[in-house]
C-alpha positions in Angstrom: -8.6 -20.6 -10.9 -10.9 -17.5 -10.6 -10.8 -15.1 -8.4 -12.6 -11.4 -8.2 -10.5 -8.5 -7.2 -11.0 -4.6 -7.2 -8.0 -2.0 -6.8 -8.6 1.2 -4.9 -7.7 4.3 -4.9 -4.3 5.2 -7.1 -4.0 1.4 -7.7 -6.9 1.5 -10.0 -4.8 2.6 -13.0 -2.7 -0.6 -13.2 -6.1 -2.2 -13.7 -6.6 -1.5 -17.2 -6.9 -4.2 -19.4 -6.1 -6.8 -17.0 -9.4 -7.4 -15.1 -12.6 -8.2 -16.5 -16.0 -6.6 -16.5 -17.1 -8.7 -13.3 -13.9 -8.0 -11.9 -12.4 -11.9 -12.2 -9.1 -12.4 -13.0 -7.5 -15.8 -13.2 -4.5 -16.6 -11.6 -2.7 -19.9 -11.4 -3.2 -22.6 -8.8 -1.0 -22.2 -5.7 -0.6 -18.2 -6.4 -0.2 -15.7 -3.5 -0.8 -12.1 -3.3 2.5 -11.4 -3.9 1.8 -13.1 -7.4 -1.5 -10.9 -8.1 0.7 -7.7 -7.6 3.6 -8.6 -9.7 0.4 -9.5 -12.4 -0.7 -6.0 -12.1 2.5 -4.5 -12.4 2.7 -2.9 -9.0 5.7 -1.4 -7.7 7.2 -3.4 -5.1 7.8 -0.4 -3.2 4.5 0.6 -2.9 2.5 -0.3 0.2 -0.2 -2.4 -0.3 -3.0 -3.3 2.3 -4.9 -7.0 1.3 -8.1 -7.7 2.4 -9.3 -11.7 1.4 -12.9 -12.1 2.0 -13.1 -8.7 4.2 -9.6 -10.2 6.3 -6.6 -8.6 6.3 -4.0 -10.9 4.6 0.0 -10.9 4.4 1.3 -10.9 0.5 1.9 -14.8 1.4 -1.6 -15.8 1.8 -2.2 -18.0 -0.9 -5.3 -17.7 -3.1 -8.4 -19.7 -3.3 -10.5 -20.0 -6.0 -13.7 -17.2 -5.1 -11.7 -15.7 -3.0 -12.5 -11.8 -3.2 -9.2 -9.7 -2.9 -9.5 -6.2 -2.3 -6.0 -3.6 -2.8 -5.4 -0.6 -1.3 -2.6 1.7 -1.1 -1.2 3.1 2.3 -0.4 6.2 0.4 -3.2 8.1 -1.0 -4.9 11.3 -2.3 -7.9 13.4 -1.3 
């Protein structure tokens, strides 16, 4: 199933190579926002925010296909 996703701020870098060029990645059926970070490689430690569709999600929520998932850290830089 396809999903797009974008990574802000200091999440960007574990983007490389793992999205494509329209920003769609796809994930298995059934995955959850937990799964799409462990994909990326992101620290479990780090705080992530999930929006789905513009709503804020828990790292539970599981994905739908179309679903647009935005990532952003609690910690970042100016």
């Amino acid at each position: 199933m396809k999903i797009k996703t974008k990574l802000h701020n200091i999440l960007k870098k574990y983007e490389e190579g793992k999205i494509s060029a329209t920003q769609m990645v796809e994930v298995k059926e059934h995955a959850t926002l937990n799964d799409l970070t462990r994909y990326f490689s992101i620290p479990e430690s780090m705080g992530i925010i999930y929006l789905v569709n513009d709503f804020p999600r828990d790292k539970e929520y599981q994905l739908q296909e179309g679903d647009i998932v935005k990532l952003f850290s609690l910690i970042c830089g100016g």
